[in-house]
C-alpha positions as CSV (number, residue, x, y, z in Angstrom):
1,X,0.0,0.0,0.0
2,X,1.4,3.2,-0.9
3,X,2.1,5.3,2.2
4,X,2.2,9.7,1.9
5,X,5.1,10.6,4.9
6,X,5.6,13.5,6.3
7,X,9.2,13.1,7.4
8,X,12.0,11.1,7.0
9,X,12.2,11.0,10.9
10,X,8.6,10.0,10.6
11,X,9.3,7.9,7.9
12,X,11.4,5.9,10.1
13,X,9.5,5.1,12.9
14,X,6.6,4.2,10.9
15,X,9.1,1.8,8.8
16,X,10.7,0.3,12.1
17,X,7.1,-1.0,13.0
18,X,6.0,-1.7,9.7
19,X,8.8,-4.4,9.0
20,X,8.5,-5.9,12.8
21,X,4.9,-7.1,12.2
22,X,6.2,-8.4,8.4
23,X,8.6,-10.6,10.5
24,X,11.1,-8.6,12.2
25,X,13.6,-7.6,9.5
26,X,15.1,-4.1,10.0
27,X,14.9,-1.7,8.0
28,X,17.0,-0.5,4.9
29,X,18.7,2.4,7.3
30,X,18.6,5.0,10.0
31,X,16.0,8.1,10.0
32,X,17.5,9.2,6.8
33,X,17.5,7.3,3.8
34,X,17.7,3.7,2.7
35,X,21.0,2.1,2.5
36,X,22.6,-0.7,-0.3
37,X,24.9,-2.0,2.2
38,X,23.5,-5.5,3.8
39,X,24.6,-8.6,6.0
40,X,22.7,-12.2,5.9
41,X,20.9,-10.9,8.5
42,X,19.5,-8.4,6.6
43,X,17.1,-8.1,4.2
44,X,18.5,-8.6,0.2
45,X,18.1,-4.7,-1.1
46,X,18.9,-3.7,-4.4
47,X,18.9,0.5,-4.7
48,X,18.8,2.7,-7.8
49,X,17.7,5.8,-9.0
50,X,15.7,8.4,-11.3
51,X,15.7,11.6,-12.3
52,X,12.1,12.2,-12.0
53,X,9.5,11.1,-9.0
54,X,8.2,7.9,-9.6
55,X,5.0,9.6,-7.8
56,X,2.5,9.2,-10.8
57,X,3.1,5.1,-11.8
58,X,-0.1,4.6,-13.4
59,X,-0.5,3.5,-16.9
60,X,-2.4,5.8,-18.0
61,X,0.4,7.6,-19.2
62,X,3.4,6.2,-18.7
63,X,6.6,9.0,-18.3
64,X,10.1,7.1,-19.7
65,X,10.9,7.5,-16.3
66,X,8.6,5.1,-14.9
67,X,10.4,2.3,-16.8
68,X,12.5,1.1,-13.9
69,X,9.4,0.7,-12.2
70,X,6.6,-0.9,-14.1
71,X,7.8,-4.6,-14.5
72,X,8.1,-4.3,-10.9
73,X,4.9,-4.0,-9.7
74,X,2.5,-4.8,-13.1
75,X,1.8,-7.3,-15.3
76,X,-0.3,-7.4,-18.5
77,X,-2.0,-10.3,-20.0
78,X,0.8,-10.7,-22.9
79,X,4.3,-10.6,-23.2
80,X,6.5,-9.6,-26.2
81,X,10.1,-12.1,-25.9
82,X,12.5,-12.0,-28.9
83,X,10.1,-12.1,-31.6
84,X,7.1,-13.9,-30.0
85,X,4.3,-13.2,-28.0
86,X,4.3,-15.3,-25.1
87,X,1.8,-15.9,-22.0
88,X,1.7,-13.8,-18.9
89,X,-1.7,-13.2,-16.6
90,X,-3.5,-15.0,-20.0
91,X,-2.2,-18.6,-20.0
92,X,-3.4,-18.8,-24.1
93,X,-5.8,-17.3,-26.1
94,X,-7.4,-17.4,-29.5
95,X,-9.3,-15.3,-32.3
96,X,-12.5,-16.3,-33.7
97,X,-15.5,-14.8,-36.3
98,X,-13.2,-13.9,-38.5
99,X,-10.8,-11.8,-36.4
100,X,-13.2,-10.0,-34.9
101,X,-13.2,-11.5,-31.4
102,X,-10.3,-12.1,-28.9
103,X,-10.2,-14.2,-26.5
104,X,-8.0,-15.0,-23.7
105,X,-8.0,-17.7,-20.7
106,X,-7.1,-16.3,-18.0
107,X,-4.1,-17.9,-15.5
108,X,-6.8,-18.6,-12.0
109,X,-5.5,-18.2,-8.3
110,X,-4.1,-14.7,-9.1
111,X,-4.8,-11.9,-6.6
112,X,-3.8,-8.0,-7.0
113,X,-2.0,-6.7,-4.3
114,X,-4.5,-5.5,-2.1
115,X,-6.5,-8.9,-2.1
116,X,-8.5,-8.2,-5.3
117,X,-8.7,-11.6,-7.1
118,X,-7.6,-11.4,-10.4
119,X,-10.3,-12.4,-12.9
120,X,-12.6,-11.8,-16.5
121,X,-14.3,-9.6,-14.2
122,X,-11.3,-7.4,-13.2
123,X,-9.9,-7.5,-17.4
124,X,-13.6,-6.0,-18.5
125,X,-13.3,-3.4,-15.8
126,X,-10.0,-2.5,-16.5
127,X,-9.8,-2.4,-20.5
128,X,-13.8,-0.9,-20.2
129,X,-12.3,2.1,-18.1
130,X,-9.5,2.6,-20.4
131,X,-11.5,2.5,-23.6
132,X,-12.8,6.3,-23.5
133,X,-9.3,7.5,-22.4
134,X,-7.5,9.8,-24.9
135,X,-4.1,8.2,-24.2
136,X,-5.3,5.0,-25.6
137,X,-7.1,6.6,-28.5
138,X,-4.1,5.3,-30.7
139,X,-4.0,2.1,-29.5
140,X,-6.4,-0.1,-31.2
141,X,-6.9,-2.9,-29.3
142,X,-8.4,-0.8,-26.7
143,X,-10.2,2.9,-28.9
144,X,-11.9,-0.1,-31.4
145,X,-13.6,-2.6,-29.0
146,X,-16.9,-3.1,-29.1
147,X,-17.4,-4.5,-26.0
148,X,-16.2,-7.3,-23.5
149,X,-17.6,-10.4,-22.7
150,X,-16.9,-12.1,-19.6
151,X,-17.7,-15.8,-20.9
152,X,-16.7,-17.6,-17.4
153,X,-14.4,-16.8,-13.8
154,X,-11.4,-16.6,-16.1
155,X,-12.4,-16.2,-19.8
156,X,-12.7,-12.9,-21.4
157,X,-13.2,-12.1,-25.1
158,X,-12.9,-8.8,-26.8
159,X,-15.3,-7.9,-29.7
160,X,-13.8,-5.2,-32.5
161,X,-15.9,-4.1,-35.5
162,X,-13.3,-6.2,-37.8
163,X,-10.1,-7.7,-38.0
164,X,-6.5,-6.2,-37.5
165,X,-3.2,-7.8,-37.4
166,X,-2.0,-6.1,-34.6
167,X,-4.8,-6.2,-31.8
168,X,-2.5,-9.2,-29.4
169,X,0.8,-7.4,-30.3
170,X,-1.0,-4.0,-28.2
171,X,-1.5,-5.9,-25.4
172,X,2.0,-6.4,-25.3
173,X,2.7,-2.9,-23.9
174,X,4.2,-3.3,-20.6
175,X,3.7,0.0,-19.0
176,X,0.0,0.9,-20.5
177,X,-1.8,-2.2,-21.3
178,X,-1.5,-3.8,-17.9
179,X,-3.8,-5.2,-15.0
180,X,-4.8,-3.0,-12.0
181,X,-6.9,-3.6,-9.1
182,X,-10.2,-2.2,-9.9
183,X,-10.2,-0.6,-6.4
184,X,-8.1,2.4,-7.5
185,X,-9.9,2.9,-10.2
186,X,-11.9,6.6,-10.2
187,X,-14.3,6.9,-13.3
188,X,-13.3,9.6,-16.0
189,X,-10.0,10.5,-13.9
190,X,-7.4,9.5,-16.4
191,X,-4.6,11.6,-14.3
192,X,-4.3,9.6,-11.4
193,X,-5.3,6.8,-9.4
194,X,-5.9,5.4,-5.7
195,X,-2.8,3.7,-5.4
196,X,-0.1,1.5,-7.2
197,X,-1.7,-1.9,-7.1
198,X,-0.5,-4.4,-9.6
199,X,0.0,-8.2,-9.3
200,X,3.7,-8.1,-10.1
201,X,6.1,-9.2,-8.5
202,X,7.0,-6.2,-6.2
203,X,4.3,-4.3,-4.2
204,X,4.7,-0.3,-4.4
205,X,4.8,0.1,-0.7
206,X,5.9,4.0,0.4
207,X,6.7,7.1,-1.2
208,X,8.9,9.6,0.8
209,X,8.6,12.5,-1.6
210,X,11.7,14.1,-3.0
211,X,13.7,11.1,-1.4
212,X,12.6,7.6,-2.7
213,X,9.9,5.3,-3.3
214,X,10.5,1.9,-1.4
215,X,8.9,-1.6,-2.8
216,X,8.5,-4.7,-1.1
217,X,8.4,-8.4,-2.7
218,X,5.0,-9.8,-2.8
219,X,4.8,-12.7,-0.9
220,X,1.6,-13.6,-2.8
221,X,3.1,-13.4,-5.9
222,X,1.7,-16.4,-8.2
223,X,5.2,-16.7,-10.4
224,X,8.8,-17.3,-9.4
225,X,10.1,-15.4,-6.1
226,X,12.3,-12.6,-6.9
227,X,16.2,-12.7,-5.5
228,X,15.7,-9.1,-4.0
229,X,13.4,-8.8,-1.0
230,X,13.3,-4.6,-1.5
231,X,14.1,-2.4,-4.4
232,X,14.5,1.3,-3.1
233,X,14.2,3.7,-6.4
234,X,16.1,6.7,-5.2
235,X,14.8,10.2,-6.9
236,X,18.6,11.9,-7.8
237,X,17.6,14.4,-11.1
238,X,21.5,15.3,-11.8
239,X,23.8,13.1,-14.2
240,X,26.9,13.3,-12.3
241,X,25.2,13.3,-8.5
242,X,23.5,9.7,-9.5
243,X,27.3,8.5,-11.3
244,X,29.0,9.7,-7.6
245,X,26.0,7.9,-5.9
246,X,26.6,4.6,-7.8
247,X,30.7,5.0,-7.1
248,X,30.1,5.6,-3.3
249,X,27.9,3.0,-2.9
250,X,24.5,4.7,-2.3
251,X,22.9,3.3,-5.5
252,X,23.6,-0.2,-6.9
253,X,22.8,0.3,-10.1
254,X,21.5,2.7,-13.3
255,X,20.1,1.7,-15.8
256,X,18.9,2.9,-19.4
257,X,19.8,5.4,-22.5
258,X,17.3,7.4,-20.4
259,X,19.4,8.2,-17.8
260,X,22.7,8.0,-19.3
261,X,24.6,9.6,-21.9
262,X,27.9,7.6,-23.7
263,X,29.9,9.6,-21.7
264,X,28.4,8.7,-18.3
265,X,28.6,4.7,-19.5
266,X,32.4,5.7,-20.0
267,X,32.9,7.5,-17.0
268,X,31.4,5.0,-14.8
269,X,33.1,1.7,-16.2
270,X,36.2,3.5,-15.4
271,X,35.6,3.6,-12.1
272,X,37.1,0.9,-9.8
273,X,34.3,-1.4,-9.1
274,X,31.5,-0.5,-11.1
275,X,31.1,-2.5,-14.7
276,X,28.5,-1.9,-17.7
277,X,26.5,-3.9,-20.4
278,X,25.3,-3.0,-23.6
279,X,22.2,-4.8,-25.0
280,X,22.5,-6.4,-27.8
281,X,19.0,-5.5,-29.3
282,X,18.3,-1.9,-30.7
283,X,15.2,-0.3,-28.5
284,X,14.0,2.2,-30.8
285,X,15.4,5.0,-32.7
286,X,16.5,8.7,-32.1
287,X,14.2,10.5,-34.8
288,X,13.8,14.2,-35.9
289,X,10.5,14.7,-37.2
290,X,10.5,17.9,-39.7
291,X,7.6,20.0,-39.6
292,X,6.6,20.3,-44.0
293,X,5.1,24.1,-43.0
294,X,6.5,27.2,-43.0
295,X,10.5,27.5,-43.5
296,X,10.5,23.3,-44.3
297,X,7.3,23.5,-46.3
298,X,10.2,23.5,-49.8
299,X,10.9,19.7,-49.8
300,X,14.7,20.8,-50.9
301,X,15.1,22.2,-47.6
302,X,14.0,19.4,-45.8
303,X,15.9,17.3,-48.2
304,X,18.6,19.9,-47.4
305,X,18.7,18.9,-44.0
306,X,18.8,15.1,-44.4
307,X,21.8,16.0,-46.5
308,X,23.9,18.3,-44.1
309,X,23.5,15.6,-41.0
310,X,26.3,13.1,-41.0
311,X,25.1,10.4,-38.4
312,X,29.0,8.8,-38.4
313,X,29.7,11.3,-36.6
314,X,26.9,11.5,-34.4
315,X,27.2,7.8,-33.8
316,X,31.2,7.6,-32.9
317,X,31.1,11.6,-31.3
318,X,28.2,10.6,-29.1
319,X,28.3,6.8,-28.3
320,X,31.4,6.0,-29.1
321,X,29.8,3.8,-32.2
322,X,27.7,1.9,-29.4
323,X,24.1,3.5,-31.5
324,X,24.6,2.5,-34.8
325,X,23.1,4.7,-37.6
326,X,19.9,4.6,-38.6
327,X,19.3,3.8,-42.7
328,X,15.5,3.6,-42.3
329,X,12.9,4.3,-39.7
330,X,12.6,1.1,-37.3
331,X,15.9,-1.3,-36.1
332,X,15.9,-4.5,-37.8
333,X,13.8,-7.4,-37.8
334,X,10.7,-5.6,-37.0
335,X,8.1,-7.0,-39.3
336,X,7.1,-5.2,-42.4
337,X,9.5,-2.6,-42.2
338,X,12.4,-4.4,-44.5
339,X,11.2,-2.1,-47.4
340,X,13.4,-1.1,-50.3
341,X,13.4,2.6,-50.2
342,X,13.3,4.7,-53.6
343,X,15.7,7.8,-51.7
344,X,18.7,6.6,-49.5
345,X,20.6,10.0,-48.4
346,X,24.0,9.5,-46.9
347,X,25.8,12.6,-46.1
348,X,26.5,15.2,-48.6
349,X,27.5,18.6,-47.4
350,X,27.5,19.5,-51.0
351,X,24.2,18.2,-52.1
352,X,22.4,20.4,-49.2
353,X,24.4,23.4,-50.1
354,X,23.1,22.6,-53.8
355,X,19.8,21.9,-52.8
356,X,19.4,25.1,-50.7
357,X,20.8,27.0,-53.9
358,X,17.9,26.1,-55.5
359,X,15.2,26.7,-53.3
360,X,16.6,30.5,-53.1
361,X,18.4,30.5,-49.8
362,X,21.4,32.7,-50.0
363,X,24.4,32.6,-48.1
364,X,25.0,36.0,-46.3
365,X,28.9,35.8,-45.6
366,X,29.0,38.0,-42.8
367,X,26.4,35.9,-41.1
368,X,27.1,32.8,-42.2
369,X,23.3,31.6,-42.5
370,X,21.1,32.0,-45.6
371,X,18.5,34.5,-46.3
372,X,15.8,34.4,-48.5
373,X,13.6,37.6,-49.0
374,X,14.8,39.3,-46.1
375,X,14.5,36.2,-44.2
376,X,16.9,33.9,-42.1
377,X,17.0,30.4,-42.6
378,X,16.5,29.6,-38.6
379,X,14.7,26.2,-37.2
380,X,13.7,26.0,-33.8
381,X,14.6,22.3,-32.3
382,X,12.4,20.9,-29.7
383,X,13.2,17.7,-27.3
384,X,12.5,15.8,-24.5
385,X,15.1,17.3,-21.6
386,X,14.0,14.2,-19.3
387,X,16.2,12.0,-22.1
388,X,19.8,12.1,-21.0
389,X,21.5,11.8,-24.3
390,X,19.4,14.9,-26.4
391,X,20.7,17.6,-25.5
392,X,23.8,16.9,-26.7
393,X,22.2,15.5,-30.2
394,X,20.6,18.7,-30.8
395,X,24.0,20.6,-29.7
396,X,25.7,18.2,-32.5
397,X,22.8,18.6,-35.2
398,X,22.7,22.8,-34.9
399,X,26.4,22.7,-35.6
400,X,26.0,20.2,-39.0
401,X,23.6,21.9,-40.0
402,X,25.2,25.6,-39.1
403,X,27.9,23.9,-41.9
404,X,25.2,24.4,-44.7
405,X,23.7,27.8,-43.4
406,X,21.0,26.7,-41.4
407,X,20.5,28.3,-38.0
408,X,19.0,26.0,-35.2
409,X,17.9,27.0,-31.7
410,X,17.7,24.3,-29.4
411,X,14.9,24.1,-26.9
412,X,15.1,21.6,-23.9
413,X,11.6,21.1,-22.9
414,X,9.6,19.2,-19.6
415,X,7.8,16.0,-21.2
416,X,4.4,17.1,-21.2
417,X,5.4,20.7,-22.5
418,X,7.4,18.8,-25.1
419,X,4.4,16.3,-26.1
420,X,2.1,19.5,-26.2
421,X,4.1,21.6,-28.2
422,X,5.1,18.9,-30.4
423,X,1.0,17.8,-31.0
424,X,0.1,21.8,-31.9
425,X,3.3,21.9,-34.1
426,X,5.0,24.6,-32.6
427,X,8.5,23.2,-34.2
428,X,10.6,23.3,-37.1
429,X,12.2,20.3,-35.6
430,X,11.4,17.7,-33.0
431,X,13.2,14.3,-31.2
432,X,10.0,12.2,-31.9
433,X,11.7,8.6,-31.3
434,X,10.2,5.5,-32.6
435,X,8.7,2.7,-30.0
436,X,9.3,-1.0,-29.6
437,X,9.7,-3.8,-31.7
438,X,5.6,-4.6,-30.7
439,X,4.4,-1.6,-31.3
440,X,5.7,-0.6,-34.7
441,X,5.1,0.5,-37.4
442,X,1.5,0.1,-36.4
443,X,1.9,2.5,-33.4
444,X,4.2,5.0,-35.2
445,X,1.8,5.9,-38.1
446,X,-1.6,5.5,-36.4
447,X,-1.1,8.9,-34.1
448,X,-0.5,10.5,-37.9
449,X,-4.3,10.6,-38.2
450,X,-4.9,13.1,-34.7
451,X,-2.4,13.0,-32.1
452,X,1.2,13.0,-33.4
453,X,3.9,15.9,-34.6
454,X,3.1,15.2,-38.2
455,X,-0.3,16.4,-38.3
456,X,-0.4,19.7,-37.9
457,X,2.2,19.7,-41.1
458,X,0.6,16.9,-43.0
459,X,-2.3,18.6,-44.9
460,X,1.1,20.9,-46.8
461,X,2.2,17.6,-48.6
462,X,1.0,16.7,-52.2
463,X,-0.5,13.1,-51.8
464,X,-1.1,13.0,-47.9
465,X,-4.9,12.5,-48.2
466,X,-4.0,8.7,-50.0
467,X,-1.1,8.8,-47.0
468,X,-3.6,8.8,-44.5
469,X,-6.2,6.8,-46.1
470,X,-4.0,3.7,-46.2
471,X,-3.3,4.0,-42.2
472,X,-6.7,3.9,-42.3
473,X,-6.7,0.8,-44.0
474,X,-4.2,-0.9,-42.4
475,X,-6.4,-1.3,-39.1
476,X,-9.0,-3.0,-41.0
477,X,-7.3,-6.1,-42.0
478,X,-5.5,-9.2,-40.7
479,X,-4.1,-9.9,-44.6
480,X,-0.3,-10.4,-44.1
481,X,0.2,-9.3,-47.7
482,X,-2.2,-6.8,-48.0
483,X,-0.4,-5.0,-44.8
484,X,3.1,-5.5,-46.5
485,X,2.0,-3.8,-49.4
486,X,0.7,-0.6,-47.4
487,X,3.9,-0.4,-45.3
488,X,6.0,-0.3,-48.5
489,X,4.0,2.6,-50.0
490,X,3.7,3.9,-46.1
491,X,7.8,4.2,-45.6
492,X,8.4,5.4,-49.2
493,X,6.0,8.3,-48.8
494,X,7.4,9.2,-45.4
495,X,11.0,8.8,-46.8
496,X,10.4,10.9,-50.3
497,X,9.3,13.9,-48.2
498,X,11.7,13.7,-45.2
499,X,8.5,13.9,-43.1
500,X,11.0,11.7,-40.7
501,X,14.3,11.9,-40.5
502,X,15.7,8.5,-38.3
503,X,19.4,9.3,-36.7
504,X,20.5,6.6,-34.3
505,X,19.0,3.2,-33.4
506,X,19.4,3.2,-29.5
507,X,20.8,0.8,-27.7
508,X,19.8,0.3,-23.5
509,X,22.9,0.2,-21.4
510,X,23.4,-0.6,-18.0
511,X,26.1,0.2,-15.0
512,X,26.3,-1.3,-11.9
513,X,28.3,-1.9,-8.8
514,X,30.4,-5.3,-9.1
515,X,30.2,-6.1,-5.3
516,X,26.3,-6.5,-5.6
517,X,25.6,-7.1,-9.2
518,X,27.4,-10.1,-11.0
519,X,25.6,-9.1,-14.5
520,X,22.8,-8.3,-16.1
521,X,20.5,-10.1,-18.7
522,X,18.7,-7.5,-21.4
523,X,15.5,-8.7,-22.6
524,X,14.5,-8.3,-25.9
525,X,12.6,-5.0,-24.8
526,X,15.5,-3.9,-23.1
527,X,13.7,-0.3,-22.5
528,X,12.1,-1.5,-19.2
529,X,14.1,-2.6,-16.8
530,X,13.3,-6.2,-15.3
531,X,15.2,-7.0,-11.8
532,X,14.8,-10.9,-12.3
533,X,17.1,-10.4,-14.9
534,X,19.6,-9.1,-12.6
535,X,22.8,-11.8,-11.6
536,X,23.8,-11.1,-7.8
537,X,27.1,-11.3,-6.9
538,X,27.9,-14.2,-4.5
């Protein structure tokens, strides 16, 4: 149960007592904070941290700080492993009248963390609440049902108005599409709920605010126990205050492209006693999106801009060649998106300078940046400042592009702001990464019809209209060819008019101190942290 303190002093007391009528083990430290250190006696804590408050862990929308957290304490019905969709709360599940109807059997003798059995009865009442919510409006296994059957105790079966080839792979989202206790659920308050209650394997257990947020194992837990009895998620928002937490011993661990740049990976595995993996699967990819109004509306421009980037050096200057450039939109081996592209752009600091020649942008020496009819050629560049590694990507992409002429401003913005601004257009350029491997391309494209960068921009490109009509169509159908076909013309079109413009593929990195962790084990979402994939030291 989550727990509001008033004090840390408080906060100790309370915890002291807490822990004695849970069997008598002590707890993590004094008054102050929690503590990594540990004897047998003690119990088995593993600490980390975050640079933002892990006060809001509801998926309703999910912040990418929350992704330490979410495996910990929630589960969802489905589970996307190296290719495959595999069981989790649903033991196996079918599709029947023609695609239209999707049922799953549900795994019995499952309770929530507050008691709540787990059942078809909780699923309806979750995935009913959710329906109306605008942050699943783009998610179609949950804005096109029709309704939900409960068939028996633990059978549940989702009716859509036709079939898609996606609808399993969305339930696959491991920080939206997951299983609460209908307890905390308030109707029409999408913002917030009445508490953290999962039925994973960690139960969300206090919150000392601006300090930490403390979970417990569940003892209840229907899988596998998990090594660590507590994991203590430590709130430290500065870069090199969590890297001098990890060397001192505060932290155990931090994990994620998130939360560390190249650099930080570097300095850390320096460090005596601290040691770092690299997943071996790409999580998504850095992405500008380029707004095709106003100063980009000329396709040579944007085309311009392609040009003048030179993602080499962007990959060696900035991961030390860890991120591997991006070609094409999505990493490899997602399916549909091995497309043969009609435009492949490598870097051509002459070809942009030709390019902008032609579409009547001037270089004024004295300046250095082109003009056209009394105007600069100035973008303003938007990102996420709660990604550690974008700053210093739109520090190196203002100075390519300053090669060429081009002024950029760079604008580090809060999450929401930066979602916002992005949504209303209010950009020349935006960081508007890609997702994971289950929820592209599906998930990339479908926001292009209401909530995504692109649409303000959209309606200013010849042949968008068809563009849009064959997202459209994509959602209608479970025809493996038929879906090919539209992802080839999908890709192309996006490609010809540099409405995206891919970077980096990102790879998930983690550094950790070698006299608690042995290793770790990346899944093949590596952009949520799992701690049973964590190898203790002995």
């Amino acid at each position: 149960m989550k727990k509001r303190l008033l004090s840390l002093a408080l906060c100790g007391a309370l915890l002291c007592g807490a822990l004695a009528g849970c069997g008598g083990n002590e707890t993590p430290s004094t008054s102050q904070e929690p503590s990594s250190s540990q004897t047998a006696e003690e119990p088995k804590i593993l600490t980390t941290a975050v640079s933002a408050e892990l006060n809001t862990l509801y998926p309703l929308n999910m912040d990418v700080q929350n992704n330490i957290g979410t495996k910990l304490c929630y589960e969802g019905l489905v589970n996307y492993e190296n290719g495959e969709i595999v069981p989790c709360l649903a033991e196996s599940w079918e599709f029947s009248d023609g695609g239209k109807a999707l049922t799953f059997h549900l795994k019995e003798g499952v309770t929530f963390h507050d008691g709540t059995p787990f059942n078809a009865e909780a699923v309806k009442t979750d995935f009913e609440f959710a329906h109306p919510n605008p942050n699943f409006s783009n998610i179609s296994a949950v804005a096109k049902v029709e309704s939900i059957e409960v068939v028996d105790e633990y059978t549940v079966t989702f009716h859509y108005p036709g079939p898609y080839f996606a609808y399993l792979m969305d339930f696959c989202y491991p920080e939206t599409m997951v299983l609460v206790s209908p307890a905390v659920l308030e109707e029409g308050n999408y913002q917030s709920m009445n508490g953290v209650v999962g039925t994973g394997p960690y139960v969300y257990e206090e919150i000392v605010d601006g300090d930490y947020v403390r979970f417990v194992r569940n003892e209840n837990y229907w899988g596998e126990q998990p090594y660590y009895d507590e994991v203590i998620v430590k709130y430290i928002p500065d870069a090199s205050a969590r890297l001098q937490a990890l060397q001192s011993g505060e932290i155990d661990l931090i994990y994620g492209s998130a939360l560390l740049t190249w650099d930080d990976y570097q300095q850390a595995t320096s460090l005596p006693n601290i040691a770092g993996a690299v997943a071996e699967s790409d999580s998504k990819t850095r992405n500008l999106v380029l707004n095709a109004s106003g100063v980009l509306s000329d396709l040579k421009v944007r085309e311009a801009v392609a040009y003048a980037i030179d993602k080499e050096t962007l990959s060696e200057g900035l991961t030390y060649g860890e991120e591997t450039p991006a070609d094409h939109l999505f990493p490899d081996g997602i399916p549909y998106t091995d497309v043969e592209l009609n435009v492949v752009r490598t870097y051509d600091p002459e070809k942009a300078n030709a390019l902008l020649d032609e579409a009547g942008w001037v270089l004024n020496e004295s300046t250095g940046i082109r003009e056209k009819d009394g105007q600069a050629l100035s973008l303003k560049y938007t990102y996420d400042s709660g990604d550690a590694l974008n700053k210093s990507l739109a520090t190196a992409v203002k100075s390519q592009l300053a090669a060429v002429g081009i002024n950029v401003e760079t604008e580090g913005q809060e999450m929401m702001t930066w979602w916002q601004e992005g949504v209303a257009g209010n950009y020349d350029l935006i960081m508007w990464n890609t997702e994971q491997p289950y929820t592209s391309p599906h998930n990339y494209f479908i926001p292009m019809l209401s909530r995504s960068p692109h649409v303000p921009s959209l309606p200013a490109v010849e042949g968008s209209d068809e563009f849009l009509s064959l997202i459209e169509e994509f959602q209608t159908t479970d025809d493996s060819a038929r879906v090919q076909e539209i992802f080839d013309e999908l890709l192309n079109f996006d490609n010809d008019n540099v409405l995206d413009l891919p970077l980096l593929f990102v790879k998930d990195m983690i550094v950790y101190n070698t006299d608690k962790i042995a290793g770790y084990d990346f899944s093949s979402t590596p952009m949520f942290f799992d701690v049973r994939l964590i190898q203790p030291a002995e």
